[in-house]
TORGU-132343 format. One record per residue (C-alpha): residue number from 1; x, y, z; residue in three letters. Coordinates in nm, 3 decimals. Last residue first. Layout:
<nodes>
NODE   num         x         y         z   residuo
NODE   NUM         X         Y         Z       ALA
...
</nodes>
This chain:
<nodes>
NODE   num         x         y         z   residuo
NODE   355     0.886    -1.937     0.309       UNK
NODE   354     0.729    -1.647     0.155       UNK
NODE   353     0.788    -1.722    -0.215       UNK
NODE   352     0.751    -2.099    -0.156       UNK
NODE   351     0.999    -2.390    -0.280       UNK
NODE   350     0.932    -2.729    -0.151       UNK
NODE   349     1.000    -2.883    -0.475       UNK
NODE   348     1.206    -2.685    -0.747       UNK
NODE   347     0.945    -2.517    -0.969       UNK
NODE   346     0.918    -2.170    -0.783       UNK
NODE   345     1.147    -1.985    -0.995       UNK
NODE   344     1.234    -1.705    -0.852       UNK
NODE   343     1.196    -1.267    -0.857       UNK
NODE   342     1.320    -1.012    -0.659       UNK
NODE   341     1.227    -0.632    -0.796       UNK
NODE   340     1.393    -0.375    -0.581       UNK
NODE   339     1.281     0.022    -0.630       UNK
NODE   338     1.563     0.290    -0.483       UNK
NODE   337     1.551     0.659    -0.449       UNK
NODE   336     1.889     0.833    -0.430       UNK
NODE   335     2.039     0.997    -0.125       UNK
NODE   334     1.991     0.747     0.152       UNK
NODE   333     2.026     0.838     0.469       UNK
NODE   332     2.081     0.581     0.743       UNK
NODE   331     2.477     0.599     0.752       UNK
NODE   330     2.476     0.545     0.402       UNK
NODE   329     2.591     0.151     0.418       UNK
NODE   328     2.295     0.074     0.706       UNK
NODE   327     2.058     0.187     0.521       UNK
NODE   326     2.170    -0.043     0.221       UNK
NODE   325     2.209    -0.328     0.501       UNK
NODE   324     1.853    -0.283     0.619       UNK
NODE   323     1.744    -0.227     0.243       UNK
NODE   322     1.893    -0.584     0.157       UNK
NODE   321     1.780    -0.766     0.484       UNK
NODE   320     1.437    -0.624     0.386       UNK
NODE   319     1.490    -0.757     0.005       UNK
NODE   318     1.606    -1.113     0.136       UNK
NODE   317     1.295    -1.105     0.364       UNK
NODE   316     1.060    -1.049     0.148       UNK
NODE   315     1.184    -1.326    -0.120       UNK
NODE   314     1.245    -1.557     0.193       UNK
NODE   313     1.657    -1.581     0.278       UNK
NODE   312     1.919    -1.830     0.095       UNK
NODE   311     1.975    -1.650    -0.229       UNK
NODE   310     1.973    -1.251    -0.115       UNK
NODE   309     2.094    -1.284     0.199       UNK
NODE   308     2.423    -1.490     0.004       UNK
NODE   307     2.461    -1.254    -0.283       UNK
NODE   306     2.482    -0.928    -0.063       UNK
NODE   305     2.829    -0.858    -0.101       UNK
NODE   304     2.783    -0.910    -0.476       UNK
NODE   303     2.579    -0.593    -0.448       UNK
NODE   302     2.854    -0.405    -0.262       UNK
NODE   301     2.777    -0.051    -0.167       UNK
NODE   300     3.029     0.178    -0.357       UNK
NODE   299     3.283     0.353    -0.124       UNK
NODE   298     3.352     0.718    -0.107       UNK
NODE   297     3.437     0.706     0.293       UNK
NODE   296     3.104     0.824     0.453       UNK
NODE   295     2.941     0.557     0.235       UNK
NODE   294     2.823     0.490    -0.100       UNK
NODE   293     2.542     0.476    -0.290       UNK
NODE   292     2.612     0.367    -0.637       UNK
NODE   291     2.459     0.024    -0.654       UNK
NODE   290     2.102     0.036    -0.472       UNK
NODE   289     2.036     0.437    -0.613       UNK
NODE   288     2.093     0.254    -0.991       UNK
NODE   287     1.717     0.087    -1.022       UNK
NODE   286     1.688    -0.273    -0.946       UNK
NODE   285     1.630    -0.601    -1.123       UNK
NODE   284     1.683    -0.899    -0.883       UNK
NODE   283     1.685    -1.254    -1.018       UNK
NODE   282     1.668    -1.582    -0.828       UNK
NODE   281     1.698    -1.973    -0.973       UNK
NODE   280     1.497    -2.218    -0.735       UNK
NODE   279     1.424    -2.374    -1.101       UNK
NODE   278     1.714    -2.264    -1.359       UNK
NODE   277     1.598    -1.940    -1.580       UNK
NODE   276     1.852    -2.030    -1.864       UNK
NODE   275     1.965    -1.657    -2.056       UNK
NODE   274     1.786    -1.482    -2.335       UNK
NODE   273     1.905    -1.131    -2.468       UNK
NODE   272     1.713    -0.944    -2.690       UNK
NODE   271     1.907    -0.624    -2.839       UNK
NODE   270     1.776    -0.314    -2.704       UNK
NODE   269     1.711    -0.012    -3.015       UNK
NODE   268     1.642     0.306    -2.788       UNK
NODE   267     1.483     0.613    -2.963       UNK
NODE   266     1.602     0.868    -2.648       UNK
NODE   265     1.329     0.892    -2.459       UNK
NODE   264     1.384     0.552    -2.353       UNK
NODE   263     1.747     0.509    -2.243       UNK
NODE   262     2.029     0.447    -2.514       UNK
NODE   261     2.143     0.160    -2.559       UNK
NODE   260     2.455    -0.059    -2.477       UNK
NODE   259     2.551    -0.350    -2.608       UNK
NODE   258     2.405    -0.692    -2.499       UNK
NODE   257     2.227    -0.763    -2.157       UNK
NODE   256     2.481    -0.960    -2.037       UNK
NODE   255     2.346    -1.082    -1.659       UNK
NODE   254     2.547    -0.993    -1.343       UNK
NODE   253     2.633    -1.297    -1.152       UNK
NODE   252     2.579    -1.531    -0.849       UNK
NODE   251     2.627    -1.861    -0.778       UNK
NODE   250     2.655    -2.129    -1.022       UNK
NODE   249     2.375    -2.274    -0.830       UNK
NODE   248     2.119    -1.987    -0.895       UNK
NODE   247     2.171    -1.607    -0.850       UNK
NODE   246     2.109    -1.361    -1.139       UNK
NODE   245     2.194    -1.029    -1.129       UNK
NODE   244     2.011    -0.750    -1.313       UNK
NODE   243     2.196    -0.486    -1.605       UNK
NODE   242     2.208    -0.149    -1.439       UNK
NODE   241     1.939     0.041    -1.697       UNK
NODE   240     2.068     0.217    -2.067       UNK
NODE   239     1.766     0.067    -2.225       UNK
NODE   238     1.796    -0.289    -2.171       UNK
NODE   237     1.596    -0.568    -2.309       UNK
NODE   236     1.590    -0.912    -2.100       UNK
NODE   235     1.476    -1.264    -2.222       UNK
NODE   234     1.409    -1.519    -1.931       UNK
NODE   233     1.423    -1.885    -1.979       UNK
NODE   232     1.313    -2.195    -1.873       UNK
NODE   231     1.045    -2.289    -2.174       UNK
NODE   230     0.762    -2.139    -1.906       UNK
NODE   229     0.917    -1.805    -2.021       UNK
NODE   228     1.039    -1.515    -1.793       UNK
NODE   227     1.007    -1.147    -1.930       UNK
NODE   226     1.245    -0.916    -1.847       UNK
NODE   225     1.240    -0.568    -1.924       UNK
NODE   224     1.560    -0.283    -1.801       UNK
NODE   223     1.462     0.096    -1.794       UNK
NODE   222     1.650     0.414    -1.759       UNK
NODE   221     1.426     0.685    -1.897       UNK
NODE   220     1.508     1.043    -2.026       UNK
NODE   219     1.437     1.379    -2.007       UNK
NODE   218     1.633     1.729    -2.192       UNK
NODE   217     1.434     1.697    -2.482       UNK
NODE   216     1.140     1.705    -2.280       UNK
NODE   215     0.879     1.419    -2.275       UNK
NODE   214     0.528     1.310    -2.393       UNK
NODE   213     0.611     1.197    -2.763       UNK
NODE   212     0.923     1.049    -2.671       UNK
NODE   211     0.758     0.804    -2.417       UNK
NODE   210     0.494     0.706    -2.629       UNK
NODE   209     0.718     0.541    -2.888       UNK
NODE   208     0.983     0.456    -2.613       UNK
NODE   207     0.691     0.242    -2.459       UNK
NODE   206     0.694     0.060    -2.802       UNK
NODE   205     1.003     0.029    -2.845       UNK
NODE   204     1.058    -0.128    -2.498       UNK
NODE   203     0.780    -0.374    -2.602       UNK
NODE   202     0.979    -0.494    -2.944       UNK
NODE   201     1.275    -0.546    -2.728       UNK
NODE   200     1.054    -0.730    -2.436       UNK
NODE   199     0.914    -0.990    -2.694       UNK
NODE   198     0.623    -1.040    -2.914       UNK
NODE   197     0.431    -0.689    -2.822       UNK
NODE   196     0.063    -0.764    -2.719       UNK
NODE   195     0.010    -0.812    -2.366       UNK
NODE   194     0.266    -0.566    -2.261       UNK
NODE   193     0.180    -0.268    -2.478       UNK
NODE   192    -0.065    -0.130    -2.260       UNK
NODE   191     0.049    -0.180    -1.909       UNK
NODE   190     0.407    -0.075    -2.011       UNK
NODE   189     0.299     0.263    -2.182       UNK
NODE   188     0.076     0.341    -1.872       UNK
NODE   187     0.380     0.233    -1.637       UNK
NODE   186     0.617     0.516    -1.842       UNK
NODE   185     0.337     0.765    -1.860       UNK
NODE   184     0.285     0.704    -1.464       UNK
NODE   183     0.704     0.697    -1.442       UNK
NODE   182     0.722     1.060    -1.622       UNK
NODE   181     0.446     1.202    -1.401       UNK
NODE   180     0.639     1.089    -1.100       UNK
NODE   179     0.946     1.278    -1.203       UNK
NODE   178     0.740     1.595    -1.240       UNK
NODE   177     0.624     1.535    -0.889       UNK
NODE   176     0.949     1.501    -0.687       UNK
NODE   175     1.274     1.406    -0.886       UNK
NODE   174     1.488     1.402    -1.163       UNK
NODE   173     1.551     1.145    -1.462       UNK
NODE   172     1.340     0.847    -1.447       UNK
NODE   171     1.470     0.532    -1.318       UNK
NODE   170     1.327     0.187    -1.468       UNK
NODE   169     1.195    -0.184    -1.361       UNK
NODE   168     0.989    -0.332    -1.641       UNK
NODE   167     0.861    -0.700    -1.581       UNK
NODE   166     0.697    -0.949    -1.773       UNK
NODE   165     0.587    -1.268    -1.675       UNK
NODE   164     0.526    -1.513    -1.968       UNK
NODE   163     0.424    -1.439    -2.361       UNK
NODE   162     0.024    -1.507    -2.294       UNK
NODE   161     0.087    -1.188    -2.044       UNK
NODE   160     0.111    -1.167    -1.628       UNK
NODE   159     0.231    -0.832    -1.603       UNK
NODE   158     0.470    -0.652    -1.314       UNK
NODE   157     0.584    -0.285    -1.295       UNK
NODE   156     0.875    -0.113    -1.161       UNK
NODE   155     0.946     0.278    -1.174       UNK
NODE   154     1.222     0.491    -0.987       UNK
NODE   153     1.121     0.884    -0.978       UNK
NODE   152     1.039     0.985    -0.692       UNK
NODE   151     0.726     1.005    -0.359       UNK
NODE   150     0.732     0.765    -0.039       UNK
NODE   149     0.689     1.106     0.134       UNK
NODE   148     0.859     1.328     0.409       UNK
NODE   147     1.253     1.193     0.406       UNK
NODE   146     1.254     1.191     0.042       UNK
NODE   145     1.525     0.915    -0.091       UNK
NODE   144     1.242     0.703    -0.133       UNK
NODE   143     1.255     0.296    -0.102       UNK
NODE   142     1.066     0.075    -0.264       UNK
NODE   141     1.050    -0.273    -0.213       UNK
NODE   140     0.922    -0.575    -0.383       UNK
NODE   139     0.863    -0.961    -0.430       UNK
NODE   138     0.799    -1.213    -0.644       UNK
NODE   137     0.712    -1.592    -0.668       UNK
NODE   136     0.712    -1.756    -1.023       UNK
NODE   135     0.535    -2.066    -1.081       UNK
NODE   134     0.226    -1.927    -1.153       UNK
NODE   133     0.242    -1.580    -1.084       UNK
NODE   132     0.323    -1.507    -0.699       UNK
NODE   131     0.366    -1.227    -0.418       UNK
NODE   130     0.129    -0.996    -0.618       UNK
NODE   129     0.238    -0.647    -0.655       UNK
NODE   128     0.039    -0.341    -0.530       UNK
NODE   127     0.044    -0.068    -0.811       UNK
NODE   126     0.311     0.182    -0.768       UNK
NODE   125     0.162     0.489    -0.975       UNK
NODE   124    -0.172     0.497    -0.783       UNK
NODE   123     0.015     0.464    -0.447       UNK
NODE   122     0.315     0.731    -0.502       UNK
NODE   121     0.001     0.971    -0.606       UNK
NODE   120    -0.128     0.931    -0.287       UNK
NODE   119     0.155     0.956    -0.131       UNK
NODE   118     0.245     1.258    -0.275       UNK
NODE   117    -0.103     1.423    -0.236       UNK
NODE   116    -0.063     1.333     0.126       UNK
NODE   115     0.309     1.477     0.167       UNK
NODE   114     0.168     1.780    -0.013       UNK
NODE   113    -0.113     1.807     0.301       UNK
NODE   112     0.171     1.734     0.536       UNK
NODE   111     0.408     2.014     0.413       UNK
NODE   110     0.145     2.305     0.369       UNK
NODE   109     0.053     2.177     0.756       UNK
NODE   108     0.445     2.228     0.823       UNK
NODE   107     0.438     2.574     0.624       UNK
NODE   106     0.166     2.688     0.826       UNK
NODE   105     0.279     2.606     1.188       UNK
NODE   104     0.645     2.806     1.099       UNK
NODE   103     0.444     3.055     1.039       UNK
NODE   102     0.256     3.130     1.312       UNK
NODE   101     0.562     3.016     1.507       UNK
NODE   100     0.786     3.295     1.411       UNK
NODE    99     0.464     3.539     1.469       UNK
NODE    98     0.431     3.416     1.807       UNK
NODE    97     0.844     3.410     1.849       UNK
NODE    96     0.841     3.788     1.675       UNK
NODE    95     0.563     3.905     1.933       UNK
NODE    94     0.756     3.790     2.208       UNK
NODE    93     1.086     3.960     2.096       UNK
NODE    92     0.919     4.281     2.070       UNK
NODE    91     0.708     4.259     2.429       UNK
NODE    90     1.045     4.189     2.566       UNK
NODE    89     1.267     4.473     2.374       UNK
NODE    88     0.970     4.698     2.470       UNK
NODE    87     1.017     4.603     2.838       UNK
NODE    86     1.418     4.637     2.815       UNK
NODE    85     1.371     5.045     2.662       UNK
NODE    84     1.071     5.097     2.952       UNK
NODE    83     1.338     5.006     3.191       UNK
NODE    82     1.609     5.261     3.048       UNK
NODE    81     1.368     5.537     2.973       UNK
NODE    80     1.239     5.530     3.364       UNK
NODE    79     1.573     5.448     3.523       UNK
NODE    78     1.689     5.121     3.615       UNK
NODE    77     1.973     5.123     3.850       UNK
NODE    76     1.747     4.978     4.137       UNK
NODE    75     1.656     4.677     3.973       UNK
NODE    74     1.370     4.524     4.167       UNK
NODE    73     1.129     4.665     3.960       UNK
NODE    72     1.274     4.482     3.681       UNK
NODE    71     1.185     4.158     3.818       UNK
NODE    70     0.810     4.195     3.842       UNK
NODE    69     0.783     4.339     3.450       UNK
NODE    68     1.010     4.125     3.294       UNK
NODE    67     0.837     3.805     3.454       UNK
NODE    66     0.521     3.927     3.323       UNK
NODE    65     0.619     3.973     2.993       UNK
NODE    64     0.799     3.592     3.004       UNK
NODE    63     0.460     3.520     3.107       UNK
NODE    62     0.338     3.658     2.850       UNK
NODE    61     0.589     3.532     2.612       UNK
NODE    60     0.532     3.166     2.706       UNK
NODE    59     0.170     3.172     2.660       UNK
NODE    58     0.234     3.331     2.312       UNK
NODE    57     0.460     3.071     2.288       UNK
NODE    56     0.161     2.821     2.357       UNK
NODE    55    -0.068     2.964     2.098       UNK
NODE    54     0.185     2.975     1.880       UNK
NODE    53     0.249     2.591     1.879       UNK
NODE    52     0.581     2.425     1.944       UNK
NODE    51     0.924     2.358     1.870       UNK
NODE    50     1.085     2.649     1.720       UNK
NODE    49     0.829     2.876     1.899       UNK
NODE    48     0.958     2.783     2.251       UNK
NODE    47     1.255     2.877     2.198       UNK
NODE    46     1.158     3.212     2.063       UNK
NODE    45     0.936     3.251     2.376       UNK
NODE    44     1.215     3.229     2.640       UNK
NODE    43     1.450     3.477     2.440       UNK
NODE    42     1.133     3.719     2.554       UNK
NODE    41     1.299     3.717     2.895       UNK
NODE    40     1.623     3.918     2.727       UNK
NODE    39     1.484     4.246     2.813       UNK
NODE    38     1.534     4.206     3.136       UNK
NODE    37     1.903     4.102     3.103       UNK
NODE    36     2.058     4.406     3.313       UNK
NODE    35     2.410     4.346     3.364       UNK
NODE    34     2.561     4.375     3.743       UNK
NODE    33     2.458     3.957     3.752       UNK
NODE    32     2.276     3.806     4.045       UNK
NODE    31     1.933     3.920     4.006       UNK
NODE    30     1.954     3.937     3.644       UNK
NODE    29     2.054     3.601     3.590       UNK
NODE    28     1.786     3.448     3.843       UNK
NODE    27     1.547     3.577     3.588       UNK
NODE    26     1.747     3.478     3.290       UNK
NODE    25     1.734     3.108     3.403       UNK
NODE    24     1.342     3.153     3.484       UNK
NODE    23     1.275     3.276     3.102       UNK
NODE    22     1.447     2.981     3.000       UNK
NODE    21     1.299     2.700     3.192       UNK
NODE    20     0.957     2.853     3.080       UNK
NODE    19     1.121     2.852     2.717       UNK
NODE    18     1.187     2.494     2.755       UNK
NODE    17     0.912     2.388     2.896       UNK
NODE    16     0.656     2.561     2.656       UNK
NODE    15     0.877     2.362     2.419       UNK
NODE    14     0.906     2.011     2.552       UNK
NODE    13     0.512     2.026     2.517       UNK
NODE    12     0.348     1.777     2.833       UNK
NODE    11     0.212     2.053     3.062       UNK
NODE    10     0.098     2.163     2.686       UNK
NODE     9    -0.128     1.894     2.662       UNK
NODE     8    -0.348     1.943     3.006       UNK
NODE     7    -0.276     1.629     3.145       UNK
NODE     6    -0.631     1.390     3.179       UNK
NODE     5    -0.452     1.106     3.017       UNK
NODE     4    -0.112     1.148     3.183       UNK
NODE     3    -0.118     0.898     3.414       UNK
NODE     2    -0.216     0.645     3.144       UNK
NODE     1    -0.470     0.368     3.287       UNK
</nodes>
């Protein structure tokens, strides 16, 4: 049985204990010091408004009130004027914590009901992923730079077609809610035009098609496709994206995607690329906040660093193992929002995604 199950909650608020703690320090202050602190008792309920309700720091002032009231009777060199000045300065500074508090409490339930919208919104443009298609197994992560929702601008998308697997992984210029509208017209593009366009140049056209048509100027669309072909290969298209790296038994390496285009929004023209997709072979796409976050000293985190967790480890583990060690690169903040696509060839025998 918990101890504390029939506790009135505010015996157990840090705050209320902290200003009562407070308002008793400048009590025993005042009887031992030549300066007069009454009117600093109400310091006592701004405390406790930074940290909790303001129902309980108008507890807190009250009593802080109270305690004003007994201990400045005991202060002989109080006159009238003077002792009615520190009682105002009490009842002045309570009334500012309460009203501190008030609003303090309304902009964090403002907060939590956006953070819900956010999510929600995080959830209908981040479909779940399946762990396997076929032969290929597949797993992913996103990982927001917001510290109160799973909410930016980083895209990734997988679709079983008659052409293969196809994937789109992509970064959307800026952030928050605007950015999230971007990747939803981005997906929506994607979902539509990836059962019927021949190859992933042709469908990175045709997202750019609808893409420029919805956007600013001003916005744009980092985006890599890959599409992996029972024939052992897997054809990429890059629109201004971090190329992917591929890890098989020649170890691993960053894929040539061809020359440089410009990002969707921007009338793209990707070149197809094809490369060997070996069996047990591994590719990660990713979005650029994995590769150019850097620590307290400038430096770059090292993808090629990671090579070994990334081969050897369980597709959700190797991408968990990668996050921890991201996190643990920026000191545990990271300042650009991340999405992780980890896909391999399941053909070799004895080979499972989740292994």
């Amino acid at each position: 049985m918990n101890p504390s199950a029939g506790t009135a909650p505010w015996v157990r608020d840090p705050g209320v204990w902290a200003g009562l703690s407070l308002v008793l320090l400048v009590a025993v202050l005042d009887r031992v010091s030549l300066v007069g602190l009454t009117g600093g008792f109400g310091i006592g309920a701004l405390v406790t408004a930074m940290i909790s309700t303001a129902r309980r720091t108008a507890g807190v002032a009250v009593f802080a009130l109270l305690a004003a009231l007994v201990a400045g009777g005991f202060v002989e060199e109080y006159g009238p004027p003077e002792y009615a000045i520190r009682i105002l300065i009490c009842v002045v500074l309570g009334a500012l914590a309460v009203a501190s508090a008030e609003t303090r409490e309304r902009r964090e339930a403002r907060l939590r009901r956006l953070t819900v919208i956010a999510d929600a919104a995080q959830r209908a443009v981040l479909r779940a992923s399946p762990d396997r298609i076929g032969r290929l197994g597949l797993a992913v992560r996103y990982v927001s730079a917001s510290e109160e929702a799973s909410i930016g601008g980083d895209l990734y998308e997988i679709a079983a077609t008659p052409f293969g697997v196809r994937v789109i992984v992509g970064d959307v210029r800026g952030k928050g809610l605007p950015a999230v509208q971007t990747a939803a017209s981005v997906l929506g593009a994607f979902r539509q035009a990836a059962t019927t366009a021949p190859d992933p140049a042709v469908l990175a056209r045709q997202v750019d098609d609808v893409i420029s048509r919805l956007i600013d100027d001003e916005e744009f669309v980092t985006a890599v496709f890959a599409e992996f072909r029972d024939d052992g290969t897997v054809a990429l298209a890059n629109c201004g994206h971090h190329p992917p790296m591929l890890l098989d038994s020649d170890g691993a390496r960053v894929l040539d995607t061809g020359e440089p285009t410009p990002p969707l929004g921007l009338f793209p023209d990707p070149e197809l690329v094809v490369h060997p997709w070996r069996p047990g072979g591994r590719l990660l796409l990713y979005t650029d906040g994995l590769v150019e976050a850097r620590d307290e000293d400038g430096e770059f985190f090292s993808l090629e660093g990671e090579a070994n967790l990334l081969a050897k480890r369980p597709l959700p583990a190797a991408l968990d193992g990668l996050v921890a060690h991201l996190r643990a690169h920026v000191g545990g903040r990271v300042a650009d929002d991340v999405a992780l696509v980890l896909a391999e060839d399941l053909t070799r025998a004895g080979v499972r995604a989740g292994r």
